[in-house]
GUZALO-575987 format. One record per residue (C-alpha): residue number from 1; residue in three letters; z negated, y negated, x negated. Coordinates in steps of 0.05 Angstrom, whole numbers, plus 5000, padded with zeros to 4 digits. Last residue first. Example, Ala and Ser with C-alpha at 12.3 -4.5 7.8 and 13.67 -1.06 7.14 Angstrom:
BEGIN
<2 "SER" <4857 5021 4727>>
<1 "ALA" <4844 5090 4754>>
//
This chain:
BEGIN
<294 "UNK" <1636 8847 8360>>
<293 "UNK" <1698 8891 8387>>
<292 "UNK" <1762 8875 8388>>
<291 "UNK" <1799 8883 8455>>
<290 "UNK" <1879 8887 8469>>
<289 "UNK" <1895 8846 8518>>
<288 "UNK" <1946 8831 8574>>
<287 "UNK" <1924 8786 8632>>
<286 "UNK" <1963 8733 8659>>
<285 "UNK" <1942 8662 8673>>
<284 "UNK" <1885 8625 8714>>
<283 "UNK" <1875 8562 8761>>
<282 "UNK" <1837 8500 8781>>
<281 "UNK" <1833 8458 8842>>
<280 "UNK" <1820 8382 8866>>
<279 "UNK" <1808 8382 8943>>
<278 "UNK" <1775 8321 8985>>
<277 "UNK" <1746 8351 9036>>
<276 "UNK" <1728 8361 9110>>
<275 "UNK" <1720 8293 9131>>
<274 "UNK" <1657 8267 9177>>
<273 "UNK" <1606 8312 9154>>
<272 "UNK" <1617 8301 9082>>
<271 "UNK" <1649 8352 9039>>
<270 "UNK" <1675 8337 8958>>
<269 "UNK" <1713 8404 8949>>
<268 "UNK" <1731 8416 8878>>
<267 "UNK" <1780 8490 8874>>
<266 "UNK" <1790 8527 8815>>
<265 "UNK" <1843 8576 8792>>
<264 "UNK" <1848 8614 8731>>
<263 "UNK" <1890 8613 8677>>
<262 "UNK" <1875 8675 8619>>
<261 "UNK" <1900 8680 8548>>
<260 "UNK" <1891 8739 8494>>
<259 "UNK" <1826 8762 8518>>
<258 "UNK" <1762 8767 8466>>
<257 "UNK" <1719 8821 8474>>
<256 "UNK" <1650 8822 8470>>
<255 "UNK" <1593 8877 8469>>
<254 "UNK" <1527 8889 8503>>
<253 "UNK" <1467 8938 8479>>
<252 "UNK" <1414 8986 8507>>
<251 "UNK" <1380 9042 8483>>
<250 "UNK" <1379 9004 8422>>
<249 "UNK" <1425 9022 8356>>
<248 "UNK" <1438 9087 8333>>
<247 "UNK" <1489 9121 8375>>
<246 "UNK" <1512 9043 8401>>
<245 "UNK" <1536 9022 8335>>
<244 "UNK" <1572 9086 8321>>
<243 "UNK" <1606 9070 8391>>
<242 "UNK" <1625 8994 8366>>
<241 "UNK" <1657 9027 8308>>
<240 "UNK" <1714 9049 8364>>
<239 "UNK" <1769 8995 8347>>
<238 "UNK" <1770 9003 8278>>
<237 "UNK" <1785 9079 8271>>
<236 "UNK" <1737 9127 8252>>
<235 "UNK" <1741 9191 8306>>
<234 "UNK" <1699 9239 8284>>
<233 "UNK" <1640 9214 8333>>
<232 "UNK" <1575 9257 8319>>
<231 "UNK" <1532 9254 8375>>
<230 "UNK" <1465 9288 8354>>
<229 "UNK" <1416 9348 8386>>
<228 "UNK" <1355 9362 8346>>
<227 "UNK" <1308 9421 8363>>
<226 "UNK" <1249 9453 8396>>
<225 "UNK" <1244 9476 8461>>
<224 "UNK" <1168 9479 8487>>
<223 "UNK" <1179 9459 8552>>
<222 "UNK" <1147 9396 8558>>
<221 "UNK" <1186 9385 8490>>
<220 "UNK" <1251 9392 8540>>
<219 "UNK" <1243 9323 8570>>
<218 "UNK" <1289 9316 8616>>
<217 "UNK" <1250 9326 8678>>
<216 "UNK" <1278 9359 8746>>
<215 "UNK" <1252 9422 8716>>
<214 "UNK" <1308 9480 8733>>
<213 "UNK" <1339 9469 8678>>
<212 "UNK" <1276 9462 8634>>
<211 "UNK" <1256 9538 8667>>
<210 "UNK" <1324 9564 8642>>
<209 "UNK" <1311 9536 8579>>
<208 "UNK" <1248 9572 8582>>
<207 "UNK" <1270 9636 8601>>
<206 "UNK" <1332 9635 8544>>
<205 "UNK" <1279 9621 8489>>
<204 "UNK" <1240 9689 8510>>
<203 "UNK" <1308 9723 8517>>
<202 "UNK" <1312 9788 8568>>
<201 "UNK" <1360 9749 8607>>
<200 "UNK" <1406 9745 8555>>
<199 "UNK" <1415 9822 8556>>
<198 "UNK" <1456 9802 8623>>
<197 "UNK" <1509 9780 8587>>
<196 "UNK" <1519 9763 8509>>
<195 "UNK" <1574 9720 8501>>
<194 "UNK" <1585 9688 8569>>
<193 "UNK" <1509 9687 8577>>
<192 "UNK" <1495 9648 8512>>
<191 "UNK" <1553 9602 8532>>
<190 "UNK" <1510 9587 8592>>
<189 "UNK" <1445 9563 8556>>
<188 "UNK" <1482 9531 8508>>
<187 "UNK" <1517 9487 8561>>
<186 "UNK" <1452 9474 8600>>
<185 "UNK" <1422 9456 8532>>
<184 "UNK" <1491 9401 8522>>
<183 "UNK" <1477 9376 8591>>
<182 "UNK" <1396 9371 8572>>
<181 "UNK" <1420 9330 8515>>
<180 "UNK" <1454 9276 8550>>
<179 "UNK" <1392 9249 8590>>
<178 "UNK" <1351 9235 8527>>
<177 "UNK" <1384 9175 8501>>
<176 "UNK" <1397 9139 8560>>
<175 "UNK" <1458 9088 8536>>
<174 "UNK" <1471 9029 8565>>
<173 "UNK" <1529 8980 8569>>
<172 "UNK" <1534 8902 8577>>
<171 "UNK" <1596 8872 8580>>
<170 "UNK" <1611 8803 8548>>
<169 "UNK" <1680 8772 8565>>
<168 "UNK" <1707 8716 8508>>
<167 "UNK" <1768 8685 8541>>
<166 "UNK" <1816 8664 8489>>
<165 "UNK" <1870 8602 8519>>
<164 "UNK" <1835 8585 8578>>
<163 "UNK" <1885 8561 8617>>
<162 "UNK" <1874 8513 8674>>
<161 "UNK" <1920 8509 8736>>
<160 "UNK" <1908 8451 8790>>
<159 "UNK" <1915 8461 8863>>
<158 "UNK" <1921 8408 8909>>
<157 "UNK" <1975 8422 8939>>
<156 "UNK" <1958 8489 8962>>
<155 "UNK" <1901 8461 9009>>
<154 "UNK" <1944 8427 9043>>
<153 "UNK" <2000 8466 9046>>
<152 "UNK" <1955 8523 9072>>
<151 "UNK" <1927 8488 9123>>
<150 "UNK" <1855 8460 9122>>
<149 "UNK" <1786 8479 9183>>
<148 "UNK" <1759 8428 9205>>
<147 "UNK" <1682 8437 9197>>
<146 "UNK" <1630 8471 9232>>
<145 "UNK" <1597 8489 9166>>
<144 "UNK" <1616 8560 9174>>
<143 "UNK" <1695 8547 9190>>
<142 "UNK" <1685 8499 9126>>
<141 "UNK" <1665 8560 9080>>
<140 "UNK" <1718 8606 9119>>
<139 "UNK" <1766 8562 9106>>
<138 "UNK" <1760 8554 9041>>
<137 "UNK" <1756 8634 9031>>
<136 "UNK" <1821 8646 9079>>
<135 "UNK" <1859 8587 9032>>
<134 "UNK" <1852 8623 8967>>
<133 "UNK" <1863 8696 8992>>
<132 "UNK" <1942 8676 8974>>
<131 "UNK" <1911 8654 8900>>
<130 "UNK" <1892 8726 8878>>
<129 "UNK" <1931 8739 8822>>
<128 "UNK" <1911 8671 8795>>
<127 "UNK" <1844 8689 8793>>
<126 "UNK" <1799 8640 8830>>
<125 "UNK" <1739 8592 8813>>
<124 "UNK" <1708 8545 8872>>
<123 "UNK" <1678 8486 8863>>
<122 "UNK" <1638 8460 8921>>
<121 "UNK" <1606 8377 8922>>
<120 "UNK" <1563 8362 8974>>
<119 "UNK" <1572 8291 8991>>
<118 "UNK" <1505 8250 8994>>
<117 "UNK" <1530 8192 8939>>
<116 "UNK" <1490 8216 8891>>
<115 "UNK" <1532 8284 8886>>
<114 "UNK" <1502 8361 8916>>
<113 "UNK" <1515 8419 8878>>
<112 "UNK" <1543 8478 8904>>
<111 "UNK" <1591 8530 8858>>
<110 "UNK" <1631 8588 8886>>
<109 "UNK" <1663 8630 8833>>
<108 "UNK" <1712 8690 8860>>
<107 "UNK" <1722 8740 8809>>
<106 "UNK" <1760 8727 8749>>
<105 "UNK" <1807 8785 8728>>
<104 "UNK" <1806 8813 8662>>
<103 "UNK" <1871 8868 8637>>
<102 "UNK" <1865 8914 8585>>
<101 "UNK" <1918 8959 8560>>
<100 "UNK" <1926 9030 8575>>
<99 "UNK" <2003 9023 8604>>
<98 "UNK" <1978 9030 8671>>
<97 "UNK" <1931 8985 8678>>
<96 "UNK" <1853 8985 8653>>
<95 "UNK" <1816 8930 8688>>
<94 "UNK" <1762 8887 8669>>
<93 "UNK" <1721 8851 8721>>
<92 "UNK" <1698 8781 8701>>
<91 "UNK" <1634 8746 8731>>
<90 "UNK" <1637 8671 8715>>
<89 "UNK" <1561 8646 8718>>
<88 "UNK" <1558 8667 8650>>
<87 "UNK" <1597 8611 8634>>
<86 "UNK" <1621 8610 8563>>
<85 "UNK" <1610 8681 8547>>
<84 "UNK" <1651 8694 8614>>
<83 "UNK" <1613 8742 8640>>
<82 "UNK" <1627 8821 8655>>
<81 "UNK" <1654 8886 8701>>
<80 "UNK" <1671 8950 8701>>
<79 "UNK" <1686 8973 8619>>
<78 "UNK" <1680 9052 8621>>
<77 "UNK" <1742 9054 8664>>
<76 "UNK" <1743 9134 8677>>
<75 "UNK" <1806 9164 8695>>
<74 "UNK" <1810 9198 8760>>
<73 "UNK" <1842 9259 8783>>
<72 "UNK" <1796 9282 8829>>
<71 "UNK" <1761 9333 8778>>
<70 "UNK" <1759 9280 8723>>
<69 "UNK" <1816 9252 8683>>
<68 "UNK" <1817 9262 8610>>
<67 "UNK" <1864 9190 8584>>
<66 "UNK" <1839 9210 8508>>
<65 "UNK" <1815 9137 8506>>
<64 "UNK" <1793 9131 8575>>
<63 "UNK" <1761 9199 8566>>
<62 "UNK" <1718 9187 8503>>
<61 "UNK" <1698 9115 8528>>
<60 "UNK" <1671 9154 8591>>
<59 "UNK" <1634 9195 8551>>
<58 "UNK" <1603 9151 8515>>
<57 "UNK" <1582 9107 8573>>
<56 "UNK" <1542 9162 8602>>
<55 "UNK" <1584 9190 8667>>
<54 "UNK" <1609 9270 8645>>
<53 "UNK" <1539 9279 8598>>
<52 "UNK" <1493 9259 8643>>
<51 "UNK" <1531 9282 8697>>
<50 "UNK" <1529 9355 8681>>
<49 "UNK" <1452 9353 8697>>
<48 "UNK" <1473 9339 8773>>
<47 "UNK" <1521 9393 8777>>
<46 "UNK" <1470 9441 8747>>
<45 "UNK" <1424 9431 8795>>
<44 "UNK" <1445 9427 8870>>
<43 "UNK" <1516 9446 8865>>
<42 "UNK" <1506 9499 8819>>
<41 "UNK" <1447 9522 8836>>
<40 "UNK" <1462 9527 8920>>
<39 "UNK" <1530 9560 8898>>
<38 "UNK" <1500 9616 8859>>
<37 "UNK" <1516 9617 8779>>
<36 "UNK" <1534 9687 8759>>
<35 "UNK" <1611 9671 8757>>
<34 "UNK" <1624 9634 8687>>
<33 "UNK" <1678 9589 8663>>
<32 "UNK" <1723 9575 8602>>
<31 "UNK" <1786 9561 8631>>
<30 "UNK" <1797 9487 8651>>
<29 "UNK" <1741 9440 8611>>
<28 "UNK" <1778 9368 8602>>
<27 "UNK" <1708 9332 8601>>
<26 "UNK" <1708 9322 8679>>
<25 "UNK" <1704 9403 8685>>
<24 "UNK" <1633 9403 8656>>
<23 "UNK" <1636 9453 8589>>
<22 "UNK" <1605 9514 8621>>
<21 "UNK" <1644 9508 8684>>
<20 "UNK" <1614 9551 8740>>
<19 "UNK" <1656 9587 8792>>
<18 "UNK" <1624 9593 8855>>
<17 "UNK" <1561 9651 8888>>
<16 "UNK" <1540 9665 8958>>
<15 "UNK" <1604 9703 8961>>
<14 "UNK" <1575 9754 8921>>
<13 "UNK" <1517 9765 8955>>
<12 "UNK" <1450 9745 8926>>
<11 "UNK" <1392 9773 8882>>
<10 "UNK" <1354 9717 8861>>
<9 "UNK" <1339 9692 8783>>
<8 "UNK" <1350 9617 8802>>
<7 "UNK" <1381 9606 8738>>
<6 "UNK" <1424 9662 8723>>
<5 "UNK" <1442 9680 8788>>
<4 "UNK" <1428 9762 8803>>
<3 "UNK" <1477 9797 8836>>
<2 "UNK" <1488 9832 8910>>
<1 "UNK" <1546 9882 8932>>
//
């Protein structure tokens, strides 16, 4: 027995055809589904257009907060990675742990510069939490200057721990403004067959949405469908006005966060090519935080 898909019109057998999520799966969607959608569509087509809505930053801020994992299980961490506002040479990833609070961790820093004297002076900046790779990466560095290469006592005694008491991390997020809507057509377009049927197919409006779909453009004036599609965010609390913000602000924005208290770990090498180094060090703390946003 054959059907007809509802987007690329052909007749096909019926296990040619998958189960079709109307609202994308990754949103928390479990039950309302459709079976007219062919395989090669679906996973072709409409599971591309689903992630603009499923991956924009919006989204993801949605599900992190509402903890909706996506089809492998996996909770979205909208933040990834920043700069320290003070040193935006200082990349900071931020990580969301277990009991939903934030935690930064200071990825590794290496700094050149070179001193009057003709030593090259190398700083490097480590989390904390990762102070055991510590010695590998300083050996590494001299292993590929043809240098002696330092024990771990040696280097770890020469460590020094700074704390920065309020680390300011900026993130910057975008925001395409036109990609989202042709998910939320592609879900009108398919509620409209779950409620009406195959009469749908007889629609004027439906043929050219179904035509837009198909268009790997997302601009659905070229298709002559008119109309306005809005985020509305009900949610008012404090610590989300930065998503208002982002709805009507530029396509493209960064926030800050400031971190309760964070030591890192830094390491001075002074290098000449007759004696490895002369090691002073720096360090960083623990890493519970609760964001506010600027």
């Amino acid at each position: 027995m054959k059907k007809k898909c509802i987007l690329c019109k052909k007749e096909k057998k019926e296990n040619e055809f998958s189960k079709e999520h109307i609202f994308p799966e990754a949103i928390g969607n479990r039950h309302l589904v459709i079976y007219n959608v062919c395989r090669d569509c679906n996973t072709k087509i409409l599971s591309k257009i689903d992630v603009f809505l499923t991956d924009n930053i919006l989204t993801q801020t949605r599900r992190q907060w509402f903890r909706v994992p996506g089809k492998k299980g996996f909770i979205p961490n909208p933040f990834g990675e920043g700069v320290l506002s003070e040193d935006q040479r200082q990349k900071v990833r931020v990580i969301i742990n277990d009991s939903d609070k934030l935690e930064i961790e200071f990825l590794p820093l290496i700094i050149k510069s070179n001193e009057n004297n003709g030593l090259e002076l190398i700083s490097i900046i480590m989390d904390r939490n990762k102070e055991k790779e510590l010695p590998a990466l300083i050996n590494k560095i001299l292993s590929r200057k043809n240098l002696q290469e330092l024990s771990e006592d040696e280097i770890k005694k020469n460590i020094i721990t700074i704390t920065n008491e309020k680390p300011e991390i900026i993130i910057k997020w975008s925001f395409n403004k036109i990609e989202y809507k042709k998910a939320i057509i592609k879900i009108a377009y398919e509620l409209a067959y779950y409620f009406l049927g195959d009469a749908y197919s007889n629609d004027d409006i439906g043929e050219k949405i179904r035509l837009f779909l198909k268009d790997d453009s997302t601009d659905f004036s070229n298709h002559e469908i008119y109309g306005d599609i809005d985020i509305y965010d009900p949610i008012s609390d404090e610590g989300h006005y930065c998503v208002e913000n982002f709805i009507t602000g530029e396509v493209s924005q960064s926030f800050s966060f400031i971190h309760s208290s964070h030591k890192y770990k830094s390491i001075t090498m002074k290098q000449s090519k007759i004696f490895p180094l002369n090691m002073k060090h720096a360090s960083l703390s623990e890493n519970i935080c609760q964001p506010s946003f600027l």
